[in-house]
C-alpha positions as MATLAB code, in Angstrom:
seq = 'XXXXXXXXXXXXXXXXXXXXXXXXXXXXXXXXXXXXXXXXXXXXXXXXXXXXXXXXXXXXXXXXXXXXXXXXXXXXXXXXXXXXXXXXXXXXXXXXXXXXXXXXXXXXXXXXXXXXXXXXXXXXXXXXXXXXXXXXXXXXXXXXXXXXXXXXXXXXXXXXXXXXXXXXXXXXXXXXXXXXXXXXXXXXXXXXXXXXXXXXXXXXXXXXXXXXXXXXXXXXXXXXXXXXXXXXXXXXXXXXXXXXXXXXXXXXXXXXXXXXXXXXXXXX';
ca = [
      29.395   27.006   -6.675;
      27.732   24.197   -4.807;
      29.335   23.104   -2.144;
      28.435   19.586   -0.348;
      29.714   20.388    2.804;
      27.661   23.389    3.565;
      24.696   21.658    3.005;
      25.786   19.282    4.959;
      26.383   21.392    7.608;
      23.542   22.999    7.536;
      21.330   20.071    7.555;
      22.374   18.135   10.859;
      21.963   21.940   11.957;
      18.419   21.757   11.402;
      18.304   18.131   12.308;
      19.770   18.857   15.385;
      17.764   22.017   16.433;
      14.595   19.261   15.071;
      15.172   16.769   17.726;
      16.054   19.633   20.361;
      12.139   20.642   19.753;
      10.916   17.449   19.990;
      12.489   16.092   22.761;
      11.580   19.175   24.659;
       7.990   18.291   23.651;
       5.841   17.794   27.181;
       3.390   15.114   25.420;
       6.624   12.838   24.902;
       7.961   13.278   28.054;
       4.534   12.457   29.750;
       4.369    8.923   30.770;
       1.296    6.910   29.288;
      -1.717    6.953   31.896;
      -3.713    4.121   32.308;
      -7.051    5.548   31.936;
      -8.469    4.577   28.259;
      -9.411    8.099   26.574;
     -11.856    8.806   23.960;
     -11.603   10.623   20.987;
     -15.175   11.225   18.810;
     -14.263   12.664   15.288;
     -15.573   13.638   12.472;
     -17.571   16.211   13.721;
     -19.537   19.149   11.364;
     -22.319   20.365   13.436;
     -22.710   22.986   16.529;
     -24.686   21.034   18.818;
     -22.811   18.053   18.628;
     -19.742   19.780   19.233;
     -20.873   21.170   22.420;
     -22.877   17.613   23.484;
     -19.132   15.948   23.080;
     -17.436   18.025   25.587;
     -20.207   18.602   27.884;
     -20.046   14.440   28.269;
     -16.210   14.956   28.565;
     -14.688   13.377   25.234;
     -11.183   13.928   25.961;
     -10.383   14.852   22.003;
     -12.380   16.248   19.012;
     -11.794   15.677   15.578;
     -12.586   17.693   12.818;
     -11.912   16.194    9.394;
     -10.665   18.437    6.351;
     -10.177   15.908    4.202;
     -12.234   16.613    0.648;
     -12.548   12.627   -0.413;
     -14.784   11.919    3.778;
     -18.455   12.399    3.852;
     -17.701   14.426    7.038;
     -15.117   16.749    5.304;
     -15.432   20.519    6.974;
     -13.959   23.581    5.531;
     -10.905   25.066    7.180;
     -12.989   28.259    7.488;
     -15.834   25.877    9.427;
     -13.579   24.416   11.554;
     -12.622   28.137   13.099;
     -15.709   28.997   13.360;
     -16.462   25.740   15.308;
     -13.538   26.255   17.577;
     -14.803   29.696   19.003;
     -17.794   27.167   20.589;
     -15.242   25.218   22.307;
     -14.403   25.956   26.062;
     -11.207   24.227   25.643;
      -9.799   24.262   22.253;
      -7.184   22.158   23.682;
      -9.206   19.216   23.023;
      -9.523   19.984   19.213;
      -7.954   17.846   16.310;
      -7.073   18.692   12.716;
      -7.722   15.865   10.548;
      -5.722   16.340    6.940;
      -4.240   14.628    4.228;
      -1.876   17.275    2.478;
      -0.037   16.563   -0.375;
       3.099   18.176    0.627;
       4.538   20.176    3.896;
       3.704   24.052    2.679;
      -0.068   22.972    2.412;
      -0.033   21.211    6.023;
       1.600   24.020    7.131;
      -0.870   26.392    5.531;
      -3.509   24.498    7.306;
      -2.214   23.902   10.781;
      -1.534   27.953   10.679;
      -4.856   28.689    9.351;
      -6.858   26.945   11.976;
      -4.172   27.371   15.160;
      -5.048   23.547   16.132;
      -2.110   22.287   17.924;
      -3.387   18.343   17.548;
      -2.755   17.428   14.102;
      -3.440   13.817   12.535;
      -1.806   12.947    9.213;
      -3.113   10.785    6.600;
      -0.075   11.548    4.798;
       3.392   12.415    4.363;
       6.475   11.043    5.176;
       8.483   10.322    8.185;
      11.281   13.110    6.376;
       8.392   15.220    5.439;
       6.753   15.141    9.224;
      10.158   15.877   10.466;
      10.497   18.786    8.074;
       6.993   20.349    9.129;
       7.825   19.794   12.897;
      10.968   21.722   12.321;
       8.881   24.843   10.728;
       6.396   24.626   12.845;
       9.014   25.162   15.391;
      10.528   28.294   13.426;
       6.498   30.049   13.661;
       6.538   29.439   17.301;
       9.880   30.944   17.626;
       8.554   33.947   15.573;
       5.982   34.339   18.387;
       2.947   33.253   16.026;
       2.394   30.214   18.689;
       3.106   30.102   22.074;
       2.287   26.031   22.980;
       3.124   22.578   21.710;
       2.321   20.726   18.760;
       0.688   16.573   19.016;
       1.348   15.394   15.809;
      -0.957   12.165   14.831;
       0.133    9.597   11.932;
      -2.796    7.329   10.982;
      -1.520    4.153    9.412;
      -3.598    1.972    7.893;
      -3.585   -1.957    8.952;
      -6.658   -4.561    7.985;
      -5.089   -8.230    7.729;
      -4.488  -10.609   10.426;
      -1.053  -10.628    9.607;
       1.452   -7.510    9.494;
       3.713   -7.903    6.700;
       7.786   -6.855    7.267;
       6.827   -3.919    5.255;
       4.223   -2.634    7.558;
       5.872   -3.538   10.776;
       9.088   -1.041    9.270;
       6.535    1.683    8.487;
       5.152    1.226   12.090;
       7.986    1.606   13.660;
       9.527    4.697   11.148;
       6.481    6.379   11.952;
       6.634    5.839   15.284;
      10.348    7.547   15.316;
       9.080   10.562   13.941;
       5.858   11.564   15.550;
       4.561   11.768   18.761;
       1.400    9.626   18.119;
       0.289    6.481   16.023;
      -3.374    6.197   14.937;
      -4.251    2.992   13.683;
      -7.713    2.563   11.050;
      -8.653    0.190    9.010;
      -6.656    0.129    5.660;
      -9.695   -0.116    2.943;
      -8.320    0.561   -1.048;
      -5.165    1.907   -0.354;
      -6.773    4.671    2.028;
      -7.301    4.896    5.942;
     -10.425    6.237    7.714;
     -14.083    6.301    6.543;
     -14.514    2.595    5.811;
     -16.324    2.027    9.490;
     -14.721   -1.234    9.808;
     -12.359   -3.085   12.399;
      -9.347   -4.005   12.524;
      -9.080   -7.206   14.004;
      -7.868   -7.664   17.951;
      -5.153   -9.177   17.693;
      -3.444   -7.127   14.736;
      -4.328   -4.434   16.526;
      -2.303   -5.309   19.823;
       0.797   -6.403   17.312;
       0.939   -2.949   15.760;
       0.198   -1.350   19.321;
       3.204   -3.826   20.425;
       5.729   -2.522   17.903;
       5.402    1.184   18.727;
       5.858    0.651   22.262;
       8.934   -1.064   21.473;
      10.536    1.680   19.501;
       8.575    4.813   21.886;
       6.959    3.457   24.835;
       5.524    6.926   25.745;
       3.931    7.297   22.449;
       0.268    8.206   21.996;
      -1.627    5.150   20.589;
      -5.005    5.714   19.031;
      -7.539    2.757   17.733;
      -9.812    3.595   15.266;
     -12.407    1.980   12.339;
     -15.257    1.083   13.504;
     -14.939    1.605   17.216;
     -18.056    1.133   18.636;
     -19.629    0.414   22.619;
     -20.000   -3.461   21.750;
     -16.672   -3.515   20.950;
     -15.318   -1.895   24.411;
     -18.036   -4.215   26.565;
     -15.963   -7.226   24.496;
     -12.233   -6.047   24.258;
     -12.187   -3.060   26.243;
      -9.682   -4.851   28.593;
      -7.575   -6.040   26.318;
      -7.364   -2.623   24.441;
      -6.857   -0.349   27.406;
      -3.681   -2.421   27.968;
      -1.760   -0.803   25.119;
      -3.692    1.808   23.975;
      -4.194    5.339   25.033;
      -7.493    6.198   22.999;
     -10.061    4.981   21.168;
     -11.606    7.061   18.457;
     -14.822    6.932   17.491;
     -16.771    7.934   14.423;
     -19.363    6.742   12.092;
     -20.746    4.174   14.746;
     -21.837    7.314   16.796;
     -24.137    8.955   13.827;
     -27.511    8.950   12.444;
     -26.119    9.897    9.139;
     -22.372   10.949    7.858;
     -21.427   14.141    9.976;
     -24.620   14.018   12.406;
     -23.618   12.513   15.711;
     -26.699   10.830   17.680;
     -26.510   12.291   21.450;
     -27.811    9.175   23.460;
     -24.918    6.749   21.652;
     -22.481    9.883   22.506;
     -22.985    9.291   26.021;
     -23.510    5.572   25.855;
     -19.804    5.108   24.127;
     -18.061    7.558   26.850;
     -19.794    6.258   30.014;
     -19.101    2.367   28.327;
     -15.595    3.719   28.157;
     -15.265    5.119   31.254;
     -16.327    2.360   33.187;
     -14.098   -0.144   32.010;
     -12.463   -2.165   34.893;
      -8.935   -4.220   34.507;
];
């Protein structure tokens, strides 16, 4: 017989033992330093992987994502991670459709940075919650960074984005922002304009002000030499991409290092 109660029961249970893991979570309880970091993603070949964290990119992102021109096989992206020195700096880039198949591919590639073109705040909390079950199994032994890109574009947030910002912002430990282009975020290369940006950077600070802000679309070194300042001021990272490459997936070394010294050696 179904009983209401139970299930009641036993879902502020798991609601409860939910917000018990994330509050533990170190990367919430940090507080935000000052220094603008850099995140290069997209990234599908060897050398480039190695050229990025010689030159110190703080994260790397490695996109399985079928519908991106830089989309890398989960089976890739292991075999890319046994180049890395620190595999801390690695991040999963995925768009599942529901929580088994994130979980299937957070477990398959033992990435503990995860950014999510999908799902919803319920859904996040849900795969937080196993994820915390497979570390308590011993699978895992550190701490998850959970990304949610949202997409933004116009000059103006509407009440319905400014309530996703800040739901989103509830649930996960770090906002992405990229440029919203037909009803999908990343791969577009363009920017989102300045002061949109700042608004949406604005709200999550007001709801987490420890959270982990990322810019994105079309980040490129012209951008930092002209808003640098202003960006650095309420976000943690920028995240570069397409503005780095010769061609989809093939980073060009000299911009590399260009973008992270421009970054770098930014000055309030």
């Amino acid at each position: 017989m179904y009983n209401s109660s139970n299930r009641s029961s036993n879902n502020l249970k798991k609601e409860s033992e939910y917000f018990n893991f994330v509050s533990s979570h170190k990367l919430i309880n940090k507080r935000r330093n000052s220094n603008l970091k850099i995140k290069i993603c997209g990234i599908c070949f060897k050398e480039d992987l190695k050229e990025i964290e010689n030159n110190g990119a703080d994260l790397i992102g490695f996109i399985n994502i079928k519908r991106s021109l830089r989309y890398v096989k989960l089976e890739k992206i292991v075999k890319l991670s046994r180049i890395l020195d620190d595999k801390d700096k690695m991040v999963l880039v995925i768009e599942p459709k529901n929580v088994r198949e994130a979980l299937d591919q957070i477990i398959a590639t033992d990435i503990r940075n995860i950014q999510l073109h999908s799902l919803s705040p319920a859904e996040i909390r849900e795969l937080l919650f196993k994820l915390s079950l497979e570390d308590k199994k011993g699978i895992h032994n550190s701490q998850y960074l959970v990304i949610r890109a949202i997409g933004i574009s116009a000059e103006n947030l509407t009440e319905d984005q400014i309530q996703k910002i800040k739901a989103f912002a509830l649930t996960c430990q770090g906002i992405l922002f990229d440029y919203l282009w037909e009803g999908k975020t990343g791969g577009s290369g363009k920017e989102i304009p300045l002061k949109t940006a700042l608004k949406a950077a604005k709200i999550v600070r007001s709801v987490r002000a420890n959270s982990k802000i990322f810019l994105a679309g079309g980040v490129h070194k012209a951008r930092i030499n002209r808003e640098g300042k202003s960006i650095k001021q309420l976000f943690d990272y920028v995240d570069f991409n397409s503005t780095l490459e010769d061609f989809p997936g093939k980073k060009n070394h000299f911009k590399i290092k260009e973008a992270i010294r421009t970054v770098r050696e930014l000055k309030y």
